[in-house]
N, C-alpha and C positions, 0 to 999 in steps of 0.2 A: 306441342312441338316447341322446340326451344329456340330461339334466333341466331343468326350468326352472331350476337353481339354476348351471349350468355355466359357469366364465368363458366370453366370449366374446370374441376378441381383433378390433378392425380393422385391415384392410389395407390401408385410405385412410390419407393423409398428416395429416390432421386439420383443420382449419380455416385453412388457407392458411400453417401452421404446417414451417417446411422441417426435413426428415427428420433423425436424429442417430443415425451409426451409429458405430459401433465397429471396428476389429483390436486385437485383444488375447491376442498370440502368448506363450508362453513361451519364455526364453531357456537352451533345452537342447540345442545343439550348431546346426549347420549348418540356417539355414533349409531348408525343403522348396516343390518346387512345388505342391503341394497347401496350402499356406502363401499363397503368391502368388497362386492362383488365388484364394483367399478376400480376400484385402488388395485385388486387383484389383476384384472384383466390390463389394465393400465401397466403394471408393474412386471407381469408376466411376460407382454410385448415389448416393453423397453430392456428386457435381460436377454431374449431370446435374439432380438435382431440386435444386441450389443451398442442399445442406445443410452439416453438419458432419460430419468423420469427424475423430475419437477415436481417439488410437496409444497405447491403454496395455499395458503390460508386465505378466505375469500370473507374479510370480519368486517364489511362495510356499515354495517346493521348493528349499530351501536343498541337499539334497543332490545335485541333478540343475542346479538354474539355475547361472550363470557370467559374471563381468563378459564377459569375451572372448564369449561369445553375445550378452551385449546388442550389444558393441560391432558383432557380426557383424548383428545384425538392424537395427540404424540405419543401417550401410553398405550395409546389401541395399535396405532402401529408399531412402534416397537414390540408389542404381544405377539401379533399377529407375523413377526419376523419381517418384515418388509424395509428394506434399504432404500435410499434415494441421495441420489448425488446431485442434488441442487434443493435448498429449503431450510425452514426452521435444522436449527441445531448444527448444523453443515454449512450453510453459505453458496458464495458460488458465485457465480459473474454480476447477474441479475440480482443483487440486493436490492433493497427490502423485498422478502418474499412474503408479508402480510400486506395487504390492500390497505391494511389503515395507515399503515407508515407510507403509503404510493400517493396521498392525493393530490401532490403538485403535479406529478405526474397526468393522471386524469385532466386537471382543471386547464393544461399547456395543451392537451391533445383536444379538448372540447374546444378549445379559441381557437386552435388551428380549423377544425373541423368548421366553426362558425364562418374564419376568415376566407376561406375555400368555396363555401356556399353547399360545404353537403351537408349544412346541419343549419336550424334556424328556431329564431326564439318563439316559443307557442305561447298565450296569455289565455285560451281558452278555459272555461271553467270544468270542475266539474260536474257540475249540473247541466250547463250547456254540453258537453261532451254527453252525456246520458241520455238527454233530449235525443240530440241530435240522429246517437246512437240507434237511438228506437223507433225513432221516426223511420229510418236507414230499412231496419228490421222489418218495420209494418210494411214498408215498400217492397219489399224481397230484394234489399242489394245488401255488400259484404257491411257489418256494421262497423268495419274497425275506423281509423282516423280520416277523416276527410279530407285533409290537406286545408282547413280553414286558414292556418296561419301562415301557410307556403309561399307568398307574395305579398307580405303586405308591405304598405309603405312606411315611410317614415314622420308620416302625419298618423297612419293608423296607430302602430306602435305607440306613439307620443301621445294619443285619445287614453290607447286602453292601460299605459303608466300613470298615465293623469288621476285613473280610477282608482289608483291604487294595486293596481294587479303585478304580479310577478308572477316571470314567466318561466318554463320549464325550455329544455333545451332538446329538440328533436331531430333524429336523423331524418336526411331527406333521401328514401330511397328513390334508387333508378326507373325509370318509365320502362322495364324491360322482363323477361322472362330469363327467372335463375332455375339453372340447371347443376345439379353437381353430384356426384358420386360419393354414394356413401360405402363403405367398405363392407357393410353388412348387407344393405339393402338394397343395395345396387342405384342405379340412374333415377335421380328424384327431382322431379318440377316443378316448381312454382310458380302459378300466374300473378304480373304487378297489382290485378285489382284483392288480391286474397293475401299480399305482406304490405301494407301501410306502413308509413310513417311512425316511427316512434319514440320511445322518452328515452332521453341518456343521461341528463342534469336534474335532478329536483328542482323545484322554485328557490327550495334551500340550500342552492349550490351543491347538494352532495349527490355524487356520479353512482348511477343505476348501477348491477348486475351488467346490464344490457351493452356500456360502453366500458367498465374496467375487464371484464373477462375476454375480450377481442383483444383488447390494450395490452394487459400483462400478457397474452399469446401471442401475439405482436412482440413485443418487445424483449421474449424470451423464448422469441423465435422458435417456438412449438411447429411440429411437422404434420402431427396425427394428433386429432380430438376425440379420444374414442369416451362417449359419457352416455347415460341412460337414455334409454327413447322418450321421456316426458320432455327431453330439450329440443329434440324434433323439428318442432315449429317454429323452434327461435333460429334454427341455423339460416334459412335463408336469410335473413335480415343482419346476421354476423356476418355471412360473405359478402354482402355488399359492403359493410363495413371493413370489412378486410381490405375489401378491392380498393376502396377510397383510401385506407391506412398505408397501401401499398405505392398507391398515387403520389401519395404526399412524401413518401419515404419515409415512413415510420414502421413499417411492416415489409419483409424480404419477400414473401409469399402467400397464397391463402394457404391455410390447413388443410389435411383432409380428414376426413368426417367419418367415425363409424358410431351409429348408436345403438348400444344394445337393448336386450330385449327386456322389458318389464318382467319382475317378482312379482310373482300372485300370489295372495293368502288363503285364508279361511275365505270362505264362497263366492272363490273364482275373482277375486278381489283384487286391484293393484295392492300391493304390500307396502301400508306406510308407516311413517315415524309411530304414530302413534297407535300400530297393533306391538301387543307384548311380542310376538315371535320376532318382531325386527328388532329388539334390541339387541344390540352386541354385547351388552354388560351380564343380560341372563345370561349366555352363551360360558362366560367368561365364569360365573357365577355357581352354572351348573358343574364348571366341568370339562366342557371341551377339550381337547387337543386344539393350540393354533390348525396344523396340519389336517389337523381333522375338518374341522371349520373349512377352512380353504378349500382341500380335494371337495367336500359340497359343494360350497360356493359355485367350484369351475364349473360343476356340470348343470347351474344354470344358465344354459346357454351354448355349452363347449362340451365335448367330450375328447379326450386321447383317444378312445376306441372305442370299436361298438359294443367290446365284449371286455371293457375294463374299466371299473368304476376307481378302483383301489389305486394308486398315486403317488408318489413325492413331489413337491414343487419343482424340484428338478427336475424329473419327468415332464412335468407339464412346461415350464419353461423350454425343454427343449425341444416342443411340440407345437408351441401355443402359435396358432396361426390368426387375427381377427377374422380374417375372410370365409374362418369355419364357421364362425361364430353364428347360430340359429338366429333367425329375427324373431320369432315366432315368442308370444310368453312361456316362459317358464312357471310352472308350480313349486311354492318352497312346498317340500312334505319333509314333517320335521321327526318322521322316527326312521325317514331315510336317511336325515340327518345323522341322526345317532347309531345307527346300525351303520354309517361309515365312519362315525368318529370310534365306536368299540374296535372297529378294525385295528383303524389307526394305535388306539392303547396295546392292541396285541403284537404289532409292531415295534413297540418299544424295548428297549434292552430292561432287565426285572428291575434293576439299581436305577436307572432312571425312570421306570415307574413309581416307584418306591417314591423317590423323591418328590415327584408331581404331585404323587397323594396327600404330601405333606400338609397342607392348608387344610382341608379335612379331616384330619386326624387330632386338631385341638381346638378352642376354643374361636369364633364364637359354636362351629359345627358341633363340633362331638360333646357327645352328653357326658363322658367321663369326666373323673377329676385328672388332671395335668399327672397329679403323682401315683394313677392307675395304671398309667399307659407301659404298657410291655413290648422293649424294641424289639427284644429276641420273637417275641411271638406273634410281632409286625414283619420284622422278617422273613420267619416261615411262611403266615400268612399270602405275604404280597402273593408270588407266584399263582396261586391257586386263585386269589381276587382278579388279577389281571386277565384272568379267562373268562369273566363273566362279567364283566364292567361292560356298559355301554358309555358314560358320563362319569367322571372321578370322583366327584358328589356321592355316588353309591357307595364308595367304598364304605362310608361311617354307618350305615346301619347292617351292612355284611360282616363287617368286620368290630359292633360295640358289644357280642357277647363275651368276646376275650376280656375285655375292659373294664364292664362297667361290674360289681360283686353281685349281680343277679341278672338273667338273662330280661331287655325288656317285654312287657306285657302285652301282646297281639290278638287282642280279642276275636278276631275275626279267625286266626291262625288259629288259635285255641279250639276254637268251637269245629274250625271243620278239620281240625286234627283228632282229637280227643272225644274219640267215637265211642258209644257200648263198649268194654272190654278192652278199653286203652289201659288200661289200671292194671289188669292181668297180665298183660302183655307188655308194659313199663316192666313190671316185677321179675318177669323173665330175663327180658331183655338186662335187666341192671345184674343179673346172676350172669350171665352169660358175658357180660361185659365184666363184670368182678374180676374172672378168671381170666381173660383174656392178656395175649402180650402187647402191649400200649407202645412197644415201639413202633407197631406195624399199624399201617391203614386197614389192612388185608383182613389181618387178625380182629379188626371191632367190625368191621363190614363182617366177616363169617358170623360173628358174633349175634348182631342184631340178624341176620338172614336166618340161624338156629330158633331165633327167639321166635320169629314171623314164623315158622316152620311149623313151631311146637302147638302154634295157635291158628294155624291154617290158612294163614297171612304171606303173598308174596313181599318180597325185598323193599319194593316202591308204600305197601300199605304199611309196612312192618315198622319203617324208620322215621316214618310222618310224627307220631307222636314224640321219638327219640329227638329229633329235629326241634318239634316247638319246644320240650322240656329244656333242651341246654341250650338252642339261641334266640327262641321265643317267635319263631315266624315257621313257615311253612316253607319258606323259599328262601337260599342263602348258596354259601360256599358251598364247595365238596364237604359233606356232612363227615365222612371218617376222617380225613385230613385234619378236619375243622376240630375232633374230640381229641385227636392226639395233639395237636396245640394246645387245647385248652388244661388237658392233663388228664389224668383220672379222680384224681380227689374232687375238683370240680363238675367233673361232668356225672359222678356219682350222688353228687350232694344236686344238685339241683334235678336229677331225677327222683333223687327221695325229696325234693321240695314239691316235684309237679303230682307224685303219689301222695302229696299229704294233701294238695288241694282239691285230689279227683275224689277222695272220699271224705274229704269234710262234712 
């Protein structure tokens, strides 16, 4: 039970007053999809209720943060289409929007916080904290901080400087039970013996996670925190912080709180930085659609409907509610993935498919030479590739028969193409295709169907070997589409290639 004295957080928007949220990632290596899933859901709710979202940079961590990451996390969201009217590149009331350029800021709000008495100097070690810790543990009570330095005097203090010791700078929370509503997960409670006391200053003067991310939301007057469930834990000890930020008049309000639900991986696993599926660079690597990425994304956690995976941002923006939002984990599966991003490619106008394909269609991707490549028969192509794309990535081995001056070599394709009596039946087939009219699909489909016929071979057995002869796989394009692109002098000549090597 919670006390009368318990913050209470709201989960209304306030007086007609539109929302102010935040992304505020650090730049330590390659974004993550669990990254995006938060920026999305963030950025989703600040368009839909016609509020503000806030892009600041969280780079306190000089030895982990890196220009080349920021640069990597402005490029991810400009990719990924995402707007923000307060941050890097934009501006906005609230400058500096990087933490490294804020720490006069922090170091003004830590003295206040000292001079106030909700915060006070610790000189504990840490080895004495470890101790103490365990000792806490062996007994069965909560092991976190004990309040050792919470009273000390000014003879104490002056012993354990004498020693040499510097000290770290600690919130002192409230002797009380915080209660607050989170927007997902409804009315959550905290007893005072299970949130201690905690660190906001290093010994080395530079400010925790713990006291600038209250701070900058404080002071950029953020409305709704909606971030991953692994932060959980640290909210009640930010509300107290709020409450006192608010005391002092440095904060207008506490926030309110949604966190969403954990990415799981490979076996039932929280999804982190460092499994390959959470990188956003493969994503971006393989192929994706931004839009494709995202409608996934959403339905960890969110759906538009019970009976509609398929999306535009705009859809979902004019949907996106957090209080739908599941608490529950979500599983990434990643060829659910891609069997919504193929959607998303089939959604595309052909001319801007075309286009996206571009990166794969030359070097370092595709194995041809630069002065192979045939636009006219890129052209024709597309259409016929965008029906069968899961990732844009595929397009370069669907489409390197046209290309490269021999179809390449698929051993596997080979072998379970090129059964007894493929040789007879090449032969036919190449007579039957001789004659045929090359303007038409229709006309080399009859073609190889006569040929399968003559040899007691349905359409599917008949065209298998025709298939790996002129593009060397087993599985590809529309296969007649595919020969009248290529031509007939080609797709003749590399059937008399695959006949010279079935009887060699």
């Amino acid at each position: 039970m919670a006390n009368a004295n318990s913050p209470k957080i709201s989960t209304s928007l306030g007086q007609g007053v539109p929302p102010r949220v935040r992304f505020c990632p650090s730049p330590t290596g390659n974004p993550h999809v669990g990254l995006v899933r938060t920026a999305l859901f963030n950025w989703a709710f600040a368009r839909h209720n016609e509020g503000t979202l806030v892009f600041r940079i969280e780079d306190t961590d000089a030895a982990r943060d890196s220009e080349e990451s920021y640069g990597q996390l402005l490029d991810s969201m400009r990719w990924l289409g995402f707007d923000w009217d307060e941050g890097p590149e934009v501006g906005g009331p609230h400058e500096p929007y990087r933490q490294s350029q804020r720490m006069d800021i922090y170091r003004d709000v830590a003295a206040k916080l000292l001079e106030a008495g909700r915060a006070y100097h610790c000189y504990c070690s840490t080895e004495e904290l470890d101790a103490r810790r365990e000792a806490a543990r062996a007994a069965g009570k909560p092991s976190g901080y004990d309040g050792h330095c919470r009273e000390l005097t000014a003879e104490q203090k002056a012993a354990y400087e004498a020693e040499g010791r510097t000290p770290i700078v600690r919130f002192r929370m409230p002797d009380e039970t915080i209660t607050f509503t989170d927007l997902v997960r409804g009315e959550i409670t905290y007893l005072p013996e299970n949130v201690p006391d905690y660190g906001i200053v290093r010994a080395n003067g530079a400010p925790l996670y713990t006291l600038v991310n209250p701070v900058d939301d404080a002071l950029m007057e953020i409305t709704h925190v909606l971030r991953g469930e692994d932060l959980l834990s640290s909210t009640p000890r930010q509300v107290a912080l709020y409450k006192a930020l608010t005391e002092l008049g440095i904060a207008k309000q506490i926030p309110a709180f949604g966190h969403l639900p954990y990415v799981m991986g490979e076996g039932n696993k929280k999804l982190s930085k460092r499994d390959p599926q959470a990188s956003l660079n493969l994503y971006r690597e393989r192929g994706f659609l931004p839009e494709g990425l995202l409608n996934y994304l959403s339905l960890l956690g969110w759906s538009l409907s019970a009976d509609q995976d398929i999306f535009t941002m705009d859809e979902m923006v004019a949907a996106f509610d957090v209080t739908d939002v599941n608490p529950n984990p979500a599983r990434f599966d990643l060829k659910k993935a891609e069997a919504i991003n193929g959607d998303h490619i089939r959604l595309l106008d052909v001319k801007d498919f075309a286009e996206r394909c571009a990166p794969w269609l030359k070097a370092p991707f595709a194995p041809w030479a630069p002065e192979d490549f045939d636009q006219s028969a890129w052209d024709a192509i597309a259409p016929h590739a965008q029906t069968r794309l899961k990732v844009l990535s595929e397009i370069t081995d669907n489409v390197d028969f046209l290309f490269l001056p021999e179809p390449a070599f698929d051993e596997a394709s080979w072998t379970k193409a090129m059964k007894e009596g493929s040789d007879a039946l090449l032969r036919t087939a190449r007579e039957k295709l001789d004659a045929a009219d090359w303007s038409s699909p229709e006309s080399l489909k009859e073609a190889v169907l006569a040929a399968g016929e003559a040899h007691g071979l349905k359409l599917g057995k008949a065209q298998a070997p025709v298939r790996v002869a002129v593009t060397g796989r087993t599985i590809g394009l529309p296969l007649f589409e595919s020969l009248e692109i290529l031509g007939k002098e080609k797709t003749l000549a590399r059937v008399d290639a695959a006949l010279a090597k079935l009887t060699a």
